[in-house]
N, C-alpha and C positions, 0 to 999 in steps of 0.2 A: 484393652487399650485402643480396640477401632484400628483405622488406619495407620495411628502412629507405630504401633505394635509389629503389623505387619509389613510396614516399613524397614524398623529394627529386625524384626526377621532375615525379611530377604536381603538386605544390605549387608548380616553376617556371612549367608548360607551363599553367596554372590562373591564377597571376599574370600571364602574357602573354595569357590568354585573353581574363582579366576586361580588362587593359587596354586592348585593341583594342575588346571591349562596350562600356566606358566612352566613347571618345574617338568611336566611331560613331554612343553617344549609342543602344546597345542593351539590355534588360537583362543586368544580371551572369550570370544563370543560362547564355544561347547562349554568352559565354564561356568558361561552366565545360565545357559540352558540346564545343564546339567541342575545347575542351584535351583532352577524354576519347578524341575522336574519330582526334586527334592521335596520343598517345598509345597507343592501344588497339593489341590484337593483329592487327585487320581491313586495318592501314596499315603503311608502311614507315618508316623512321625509328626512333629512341628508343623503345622498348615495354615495358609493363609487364610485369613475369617473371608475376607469380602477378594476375590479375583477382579468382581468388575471395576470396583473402585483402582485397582493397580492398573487394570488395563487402559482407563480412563489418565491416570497419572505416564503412562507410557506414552501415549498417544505424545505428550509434549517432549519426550526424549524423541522419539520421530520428526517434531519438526524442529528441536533446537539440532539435532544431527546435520537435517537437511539447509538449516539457515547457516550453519557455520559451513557446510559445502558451496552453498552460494555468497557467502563473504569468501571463498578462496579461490570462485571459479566466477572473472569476469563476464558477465555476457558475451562478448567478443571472442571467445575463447569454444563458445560452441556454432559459432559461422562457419566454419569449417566443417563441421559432421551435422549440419542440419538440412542437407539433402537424404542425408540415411535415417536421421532423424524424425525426420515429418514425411517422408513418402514411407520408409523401407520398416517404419515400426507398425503401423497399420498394415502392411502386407504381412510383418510377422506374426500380430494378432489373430489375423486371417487364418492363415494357414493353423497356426497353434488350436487357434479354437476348433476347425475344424478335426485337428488330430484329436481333442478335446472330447468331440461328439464322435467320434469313432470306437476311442476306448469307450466312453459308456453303453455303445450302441452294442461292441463285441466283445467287450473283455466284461463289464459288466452287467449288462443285460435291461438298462434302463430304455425308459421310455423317451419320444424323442425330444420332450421336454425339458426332463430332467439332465441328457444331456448336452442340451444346449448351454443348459446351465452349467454342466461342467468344464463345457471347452471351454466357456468367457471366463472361469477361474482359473483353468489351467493358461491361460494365454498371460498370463498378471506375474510378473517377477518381482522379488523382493529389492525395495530401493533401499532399504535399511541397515541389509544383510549384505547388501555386494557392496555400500558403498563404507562399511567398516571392512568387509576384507579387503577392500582398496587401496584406504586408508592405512590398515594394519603392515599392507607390504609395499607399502610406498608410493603405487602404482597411480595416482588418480591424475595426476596430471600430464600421464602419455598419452599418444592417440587413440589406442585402447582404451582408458579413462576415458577421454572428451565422449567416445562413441558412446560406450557405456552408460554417462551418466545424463547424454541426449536423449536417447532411446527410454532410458526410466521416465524422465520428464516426460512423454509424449502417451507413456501407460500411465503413470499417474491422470495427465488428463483426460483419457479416457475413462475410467473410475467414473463419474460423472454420470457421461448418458449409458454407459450398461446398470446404471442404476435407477435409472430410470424407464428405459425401454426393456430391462427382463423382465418385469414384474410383468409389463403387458404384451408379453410375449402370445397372447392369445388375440389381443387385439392392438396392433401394434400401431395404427394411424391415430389413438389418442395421446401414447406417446412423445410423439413427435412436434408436437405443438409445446409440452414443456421444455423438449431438446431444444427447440429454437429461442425460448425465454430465457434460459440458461446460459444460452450460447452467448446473446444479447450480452446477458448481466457479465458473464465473463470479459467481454470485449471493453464493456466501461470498467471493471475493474482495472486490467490492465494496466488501459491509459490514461485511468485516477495513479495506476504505482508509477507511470513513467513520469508524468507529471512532477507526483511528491519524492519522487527520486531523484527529478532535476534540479528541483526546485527547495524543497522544503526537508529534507531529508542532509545536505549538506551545512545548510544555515544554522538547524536543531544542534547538529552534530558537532561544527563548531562553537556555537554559545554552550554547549553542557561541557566538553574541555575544558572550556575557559573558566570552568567553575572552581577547574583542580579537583574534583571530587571522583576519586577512583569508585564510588559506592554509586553514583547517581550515575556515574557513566554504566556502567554496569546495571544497574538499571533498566536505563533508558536502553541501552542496546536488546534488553534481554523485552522490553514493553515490546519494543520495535518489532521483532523477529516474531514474537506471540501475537502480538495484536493485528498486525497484517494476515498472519495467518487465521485468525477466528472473525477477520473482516473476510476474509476468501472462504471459510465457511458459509457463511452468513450469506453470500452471492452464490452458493451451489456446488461451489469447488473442494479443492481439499483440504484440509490446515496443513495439514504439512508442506504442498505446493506452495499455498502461499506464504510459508515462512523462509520457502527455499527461493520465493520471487525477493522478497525483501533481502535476504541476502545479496543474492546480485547484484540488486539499485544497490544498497550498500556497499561494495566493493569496489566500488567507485568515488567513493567516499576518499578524503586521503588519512581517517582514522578509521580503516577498513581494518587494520591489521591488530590496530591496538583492541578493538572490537571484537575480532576473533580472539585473543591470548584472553580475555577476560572472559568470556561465554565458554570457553575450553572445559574448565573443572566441572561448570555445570552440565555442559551438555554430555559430558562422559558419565556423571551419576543417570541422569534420567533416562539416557540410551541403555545402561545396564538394566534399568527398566522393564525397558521392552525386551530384551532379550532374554529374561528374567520370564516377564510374561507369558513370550512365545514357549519357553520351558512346562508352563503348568499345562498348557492346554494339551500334552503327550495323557493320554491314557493308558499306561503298560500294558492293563488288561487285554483295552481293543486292541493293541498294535501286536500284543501276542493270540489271541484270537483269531484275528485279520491278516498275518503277515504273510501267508503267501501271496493276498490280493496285494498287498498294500506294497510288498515287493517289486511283483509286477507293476503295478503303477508307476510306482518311485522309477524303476528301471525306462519302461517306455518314455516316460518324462525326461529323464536327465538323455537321454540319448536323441532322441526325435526334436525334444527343443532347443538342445544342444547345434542338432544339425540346421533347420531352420536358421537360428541366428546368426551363426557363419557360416553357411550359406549364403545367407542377406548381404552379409556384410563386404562377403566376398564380391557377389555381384555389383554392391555399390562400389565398386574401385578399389577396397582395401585389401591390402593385400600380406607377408611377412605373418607376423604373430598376430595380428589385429585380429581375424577371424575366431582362430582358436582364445587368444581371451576373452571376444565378446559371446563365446557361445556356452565355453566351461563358465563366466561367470553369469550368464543369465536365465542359464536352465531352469532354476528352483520357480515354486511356486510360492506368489510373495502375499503380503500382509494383508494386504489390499481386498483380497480375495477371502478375509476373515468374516469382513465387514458385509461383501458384496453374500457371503454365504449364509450370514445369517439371518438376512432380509429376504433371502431364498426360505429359510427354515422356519421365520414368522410367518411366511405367508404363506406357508405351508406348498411351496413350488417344488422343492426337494423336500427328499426325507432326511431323520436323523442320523440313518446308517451311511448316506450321502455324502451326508453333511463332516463325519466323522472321519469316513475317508479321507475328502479332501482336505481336513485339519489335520490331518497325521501326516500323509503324502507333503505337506506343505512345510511341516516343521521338520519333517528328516530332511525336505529338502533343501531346504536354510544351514539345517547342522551341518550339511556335507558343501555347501558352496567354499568354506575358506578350502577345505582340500583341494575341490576341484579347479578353482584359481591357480592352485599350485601345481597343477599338471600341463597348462596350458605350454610352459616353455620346453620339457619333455617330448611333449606330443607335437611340437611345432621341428623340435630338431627331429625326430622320428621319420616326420616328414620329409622334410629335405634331404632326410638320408636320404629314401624310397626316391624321390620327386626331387631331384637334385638342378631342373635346368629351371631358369629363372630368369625371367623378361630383363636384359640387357642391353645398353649401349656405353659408346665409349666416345670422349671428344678431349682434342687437345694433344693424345697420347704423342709422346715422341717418335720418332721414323726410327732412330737408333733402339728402339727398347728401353725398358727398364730396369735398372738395375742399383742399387745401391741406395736405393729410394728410399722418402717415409711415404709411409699411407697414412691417410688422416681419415677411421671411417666418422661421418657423420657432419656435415657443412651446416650445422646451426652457427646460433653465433660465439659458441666458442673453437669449434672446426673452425671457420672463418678467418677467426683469430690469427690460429696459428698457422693457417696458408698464408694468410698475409705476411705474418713473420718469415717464413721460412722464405717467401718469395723473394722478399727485400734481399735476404741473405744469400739468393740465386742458389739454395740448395733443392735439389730435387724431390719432387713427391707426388702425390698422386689422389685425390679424395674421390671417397666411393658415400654414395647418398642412396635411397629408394625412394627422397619426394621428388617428384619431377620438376617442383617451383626450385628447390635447393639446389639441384643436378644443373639446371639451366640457370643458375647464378652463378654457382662453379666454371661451367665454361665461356658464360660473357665477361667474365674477367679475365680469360683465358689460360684457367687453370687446369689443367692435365683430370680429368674425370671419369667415373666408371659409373652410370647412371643402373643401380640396383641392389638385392639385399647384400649389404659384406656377412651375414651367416651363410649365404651359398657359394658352394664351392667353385664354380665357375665363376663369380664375381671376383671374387679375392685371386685367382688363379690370373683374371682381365688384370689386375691392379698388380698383377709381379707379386705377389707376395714373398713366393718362393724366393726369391733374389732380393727383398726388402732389407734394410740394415733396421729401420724401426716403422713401429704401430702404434698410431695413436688414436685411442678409440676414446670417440667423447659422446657417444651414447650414449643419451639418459635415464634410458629403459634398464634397471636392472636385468629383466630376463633376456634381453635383448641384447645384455651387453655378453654375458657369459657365452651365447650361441656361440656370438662371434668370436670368441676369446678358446671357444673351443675349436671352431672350423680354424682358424689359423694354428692353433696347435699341432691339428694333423696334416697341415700342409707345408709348415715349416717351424717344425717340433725347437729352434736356436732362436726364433725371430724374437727382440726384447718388445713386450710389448708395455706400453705405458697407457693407465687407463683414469676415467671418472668415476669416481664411486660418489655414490647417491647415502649410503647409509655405513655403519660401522657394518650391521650383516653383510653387507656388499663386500666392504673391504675384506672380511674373512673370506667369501666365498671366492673372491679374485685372488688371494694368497694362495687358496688352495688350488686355483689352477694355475701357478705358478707366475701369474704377473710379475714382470720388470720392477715396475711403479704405481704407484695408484694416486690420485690425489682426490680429495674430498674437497670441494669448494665452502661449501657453508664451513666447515671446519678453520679451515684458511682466513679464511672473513671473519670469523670469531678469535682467531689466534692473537692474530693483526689485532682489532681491536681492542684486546687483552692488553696485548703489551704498548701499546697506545696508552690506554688509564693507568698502566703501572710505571709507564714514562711520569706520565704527567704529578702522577704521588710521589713521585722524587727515589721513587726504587732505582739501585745502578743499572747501565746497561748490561753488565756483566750477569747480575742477577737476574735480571729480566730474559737474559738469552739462555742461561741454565735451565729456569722453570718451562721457556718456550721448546728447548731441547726435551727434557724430559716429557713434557706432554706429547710432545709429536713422536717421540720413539713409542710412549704405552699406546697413541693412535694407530700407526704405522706399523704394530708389531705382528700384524698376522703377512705382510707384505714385504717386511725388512727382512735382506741377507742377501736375497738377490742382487740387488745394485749399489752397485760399489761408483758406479759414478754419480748416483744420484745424492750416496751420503758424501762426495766430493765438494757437490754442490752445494749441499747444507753448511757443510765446513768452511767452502767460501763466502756464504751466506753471516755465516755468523761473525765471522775475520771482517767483510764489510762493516757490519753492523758496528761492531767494537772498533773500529778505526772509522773514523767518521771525519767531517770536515764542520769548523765551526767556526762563525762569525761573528767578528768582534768590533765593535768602534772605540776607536781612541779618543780619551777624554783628551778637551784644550791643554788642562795642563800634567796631562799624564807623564810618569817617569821615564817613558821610552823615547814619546818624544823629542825628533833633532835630533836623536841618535840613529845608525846604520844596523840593516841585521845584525851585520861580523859584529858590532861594539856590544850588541847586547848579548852575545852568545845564548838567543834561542835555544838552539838546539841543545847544549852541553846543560840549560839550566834547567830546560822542563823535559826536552824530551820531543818536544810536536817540530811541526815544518810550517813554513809561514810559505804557501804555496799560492798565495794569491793577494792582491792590495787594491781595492776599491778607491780612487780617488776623485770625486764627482764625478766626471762625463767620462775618466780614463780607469781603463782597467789595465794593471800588471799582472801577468800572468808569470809563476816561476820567477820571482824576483831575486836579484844576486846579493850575495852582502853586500854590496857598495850602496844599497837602495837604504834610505834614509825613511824614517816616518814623521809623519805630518798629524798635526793635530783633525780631527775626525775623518783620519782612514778608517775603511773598511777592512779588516784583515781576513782574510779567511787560513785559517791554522789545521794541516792534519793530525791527529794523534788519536791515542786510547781517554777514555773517560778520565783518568789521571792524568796523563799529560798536558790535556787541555784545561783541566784546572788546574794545574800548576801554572799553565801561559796567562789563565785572568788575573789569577791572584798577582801574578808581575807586573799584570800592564797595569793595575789598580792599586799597586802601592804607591804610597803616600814618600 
C-alpha cells in the first residue's frame, strides 16, 4: 500500500508505544521511539517499506511543533533572554564544538577533519525533543523556557552556514561568499515576515473568521505555518524556523489562540512522526557492537554539554534553577545534526562508521532528555544543600522584627496582588523575590522585602519564616515551587502554607508535601465560567453550587483535610451565593403599590428582606415598615432562590 501502509503501521505500533509510556508512567516521546525502533528496517517484524518518505512527512511535525510554540511564545517574551541568546549561544557552540574535536581527536582516533565535523554536530541540540519535554511538564513558559527555547532558535540559525562552510572546510574563503548571500536573503526575509505580520497577516485572519468556517480557518492557519516555512527554505534557512517565525507574527494576532486549539490534533499526530522516526534510525546491532564507544560518547556528552550550558547560563546572570534546567535539558545531540551528517556522508567528509556513531549517540540522547529535565529540581536542591549562602538583600524590614507575618514568595502580578491586599488591611508580611526589577518594585512601594532565592535557607530564615503565621507561594515554576515548599518545611515543620498549582500533577505533588491550600487558577476561571452558563440555562443556584462543590472537592482531593479554615471559607462562599440580593422594579399599577412594608407582610409571606429602595436620585438603605412603595421603585430584596421568587410572584400579581 506505499506510504499509506506505512502510515497504518506506525500510527498502531505508536499508539501501543504511547500506551505502555503512559501506564509505566514514562514520557510519550520513549513510546514514540520505542514504536520507531520496532518498526524500523534495523529489526524483524512488520517494517516500514520506504523510511525516507516518513522522514520527509516528519519533517512537517517539526515545524507544525515549532509554529504552534511560536503562536504561544510572543516575540516580546524572548527580549529578556536575548543577551544569552545571541552572544552566549555561539560561545556555547564554540566551546561544544571544540570538546566535539577532542573526543574524535582522543577518544576516537579521527582525523582532524573528520572531527571537526563532529564537534559542529555535537554542538546542535534537539528543538524538537526539549521543547515536547517542556511542553509535557508544563515548563515552557518559565524563565528556564524563555532561555531554553532562545538558545534553540540561535542553533537552528546556525544550521545554515555550517552547511555551507563544512563541506569547504579544505578551502574555506569560497565559502564565505555564499555565507554572505544567504545572510542577505535571510535579512529580506525577515522584514518581508515583519511586514506581512503587520500588515497582511491580521487583515487575512480576520476576513477568514468572518467566514464562520472552522475548516477554512484551519486551513489557512495550517497554509500559513507551512508556507512560510518552505518560503524560509527556499531563502536558505530552515522549514522549521520559518514555521516557528510565523507563529510568532501570528501571536499577535488576536485569533492567535483560536489558531492554536485548532492546529493542536494535528501537530500532535505529525510530531509523533518524527519521534517515530528518530526511533528507526537505532540499529540494535551497531549500538550492541559499539556500546562501549558509544557509551563513552553518550557519557562525555551529557556531562561536558551539560556543564557548558549552565555554565553559560550562569555567567549570563542567571541564577536559582535556570542553569541546571538549561543544561540537563540541552545536553542531547539534536536532529539537525541528522541532516548536516549526512551531507558529511554524501560527500564522503566522514565515514559510515562516523556517521553511525553519531546517529546512535544522538538518539540515546533525545530518549534520555525527558529524564534528565527531570533531575534538574533534585540537583538544584542538592545544591543548595552543599552551597547554602545566596546573594541577599533586605529593604523595608521593620526595626521591631518579624513576627506573626505572611510571607508572600514571589512579587509577580499575583504576589502583588495580595501585598496590596493585605496592606490595605495593615496586616503584616513580607515578600521575598530573585528578580531584581520585582525586589525593587516591592520596596518603591514600600513594602517589607527580601531580595533573593525563597529555596535558600538563608533567605527564608531573612523573611522570619520561623515566626510566620502564613506562606504564600505564588511561584509559577512547578519545580521551583516544591524547593520552596520543602526548605520551609524544614525550617518551620507547623507553618500553613498556601500555594499555586500550575497543573493537577502539581496539586498531588503539594498534597504530598503536606500544603495548607492550593489553588489552581485556570481551574478557577473555568469553574466560574461553568456555573456562569449553567446560571444562565436556568439551572437553580442550589444545584449549580452542589455540582461546583463536588467538582472542587474531586480537584482539591489530593490537598483536602488539612484546612479546616479554608473549607470555612467555601462554606461561606457557598451561604453567599445562595443568599443573594435581587432587584426588582415596580410595575405603575402593581398590587403593592401605596402600601407600607408592615401592610404587605414581606417577610411572613415570602420569607426575603426588602433591604434597600431605589427612588430616582434617592436611595433608602434599611427601610422601616412605615416606608410605603411607589410605583417604579427599585427594590432590592435578600433571600434564598425561593424566597425571592416567592417576592416576584407578589409584587406581579394581578
Amino acid at each position: 500500500m506505499g506510504i499509506a501502509g506505512d502510515l497504518a503501521l506506525i500510527l498502531v505500533a505508536a499508539f501501543l508505544g504511547g500506551l505502555v509510556a503512559r501506564r509505566l508512567g514514562l514520557p510519550l516521546i520513549l513510546g514514540y521511539i520505542l514504536a520507531g525502533i520496532l518498526v524500523g528496517p534495523n529489526t524483524g517484524g512488520p517494517t516500514v517499506g520506504d523510511v525516507h518518505d516518513v522522514e520527509l512527512l516528519a519533517e512537517i511535525g517539526v515545524a507544525l511543533l515549532l509554529f504552534s510554540i511560536g503562536l504561544n511564545f510572543p516575540i516580546e517574551e524572548l527580549a529578556p533572554v536575548r543577551r544569552v541568546a545571541l552572544v552566549g549561544t555561539p560561545i556555547q557552540m564554540a566551546l561544544t564544538a571544540l570538546f566535539g574535536y577532542e573526543i574524535g581527536r582522543l577518544v576516537l582516533g579521527l582525523g582532524w577533519e573528520e572531527s571537526v565535523w563532529l564537534g559542529a554536530l555535537v554542538a546542535l541540540s534537539s528543538t524538537a525533543v526539549v521543547l515536547k519535554a517542556l511542553s509535557e511538564q508544563g515548563v515552557t513558559d518559565t524563565l528556564s523556557g524563555r532561555v531554553i527555547v532562545g538558545m534553540l532558535i540561535v542553533q537552528d540559525l546556525a544550521v545554515v552556514p555550517l552547511t555551507i562552510l563544512l563541506p569547504e572546510l579544505g578551502n574555506v574563503g569560497e565559502g564565505l561568499p555564499r555565507l554572505g548571500l544567504v545572510t542577505l536573503e535571510a535579512a529580506i526575509f525577515i522584514a518581508g515576515m515583519a511586514l506581512f505580520g503587520t500588515r497582511v497577516f491580521p487583515w487575512l485572519m480576520a476576513r477568514l473568521a468572518g467566514e464562520n468556517s472552522r475548516e477554512l480557518f484551519l486551513l489557512a492557519v495550517v497554509a500559513i505555518g507551512l508556507g512560510v516555512g518552505y518560503a524560509t527554505y527556499l531563502f536558505g534557512l530552515s522549514f522549521a524556523f520559518g514555521a516557528f517565525v510565523a507563529g510568532m507574527v501570528l501571536s499577535r494576532s488576536d485569533y492567535s489562540h483560536q489558531a492554536l486549539a485548532d492546529v493542536g490534533p494535528l501537530r500532535d499526530v505529525f510530531a509523533m512522526l518524527f519521534f517515530v522516526s528518530v526511533g528507526m534510525l537505532i540499529d540494535p546491532a551497531f549500538l550492541w557492537e559499539r556500546a562501549g564507544t558509544i557509551a563513552l560518547v553518550v557519557l562525555l556528552v551529557f556531562v561536558v554539554k551539560a556543564l557548558i550550558f549552565g555554565g553559560l547560563t550562569r555567567t549570563f546572570g542567571y541564577g536559582n534553577i535556570v542553569p541546571f534546567a538549561v543544561g540537563l535539558g540541552l545536553f542531547q545531540v539534536g536532529e539537525f545534526s541528522f541532516v548536516i551528517a549526512r551531507q558529511g556522508l554524501s560527500s564522503g567528509a566522514i565515514s559510515e562508521e562516523l556517521y553511525s556513531i553519531v546517529l546512535t549517540t544522538a538518539v540515546v540522547t533525545m530518549t534520555l532528555t525527558p529524564f534528565a529535565t527531570r533531575l534538574a529540581p533534585a540537583l538544584y536542591g542538592r545544591w543548595r544543600e552543599r552551597f547554602p549562602k545566596e546573594t541577599m538583600n533586605t529593604f523595608n524590614l521593620p526595626s521591631t522584627g518579624l513576627e506573626n507575618h505572611v510571607v508572600i514568595a514571589g512579587h509577580g502580578r499575583v504576589g502583588t496582588f495580595v501585598a496590596r491586599l493585605l496592606d490595605n488591611l495593615d496586616q503584616s508580611f513580607v515578600v521575598i523575590d530573585a528578580n531584581p526589577e520585582r525586589a525593587e518594585a516591592a520596596r518603591e512601594e514600600g513594602f517589607p522585602a527580601v531580595f533573593g532565592d525563597a529555596a535558600a535557607k538563608p533567605v527564608l530564615e531573612a523573611a522570619g519564616v520561623g515566626k510566620a503565621r502564613l506562606v504564600i507561594l505564588t511561584v509559577h515554576d512547578p519545580a521551583g515551587a516544591r524547593l520552596v515548599v520543602e526548605r520551609v518545611r524544614g525550617i518551620a515543620p507547623n507553618v500553613h502554607v498556601v500555594a499555586r498549582a500550575a497543573s493537577q500533577e502539581q496539586l498531588e505533588e503539594l498534597g504530598g508535601l503536606g500544603v495548607y491550600e492550593a489553588v489552581q487558577p485556570e481551574f478557577e476561571a473555568g469553574l466560574e465560567l461553568g456555573r456562569q452558563a449553567l446560571s444562565h440555562l436556568g439551572v437553580g443556584a442550589v444545584e449549580i453550587q452542589r455540582i461546583s462543590d463536588r467538582i472542587r472537592r474531586e480537584l482539591y482531593a489530593p490537598v483536602a483535610g488539612a484546612s479546616t479554615d479554608g473549607n470555612l471559607l467555601q462554606q461561606l462562599d457557598r451561604t453567599s451565593r445562595m443568599i443573594e440580593t435581587e432587584w426588582f422594579r415596580l410595575p405603575e399599577n402593581g398590587p403593592i403599590v401605596g402600601e407600607t412594608i408592615g401592610e404587605v407582610r414581606i417577610r411572613s409571606k415570602t420569607g426575603a428582606s426588602v433591604v434597600a429602595i431605589v427612588r430616582g436620585d434617592e436611595a433608602l438603605p434599611n427601610p422601616g415598615p412605615e416606608v410605603s412603595f411607589e410605583a417604579d421603585d427599585v427594590i432590592g430584596v435578600l433571600g434564598t432562590p425561593d424566597q425571592r421568587a416567592a417576592f416576584r410572584k407578589l409584587v406581579q400579581e394581578s
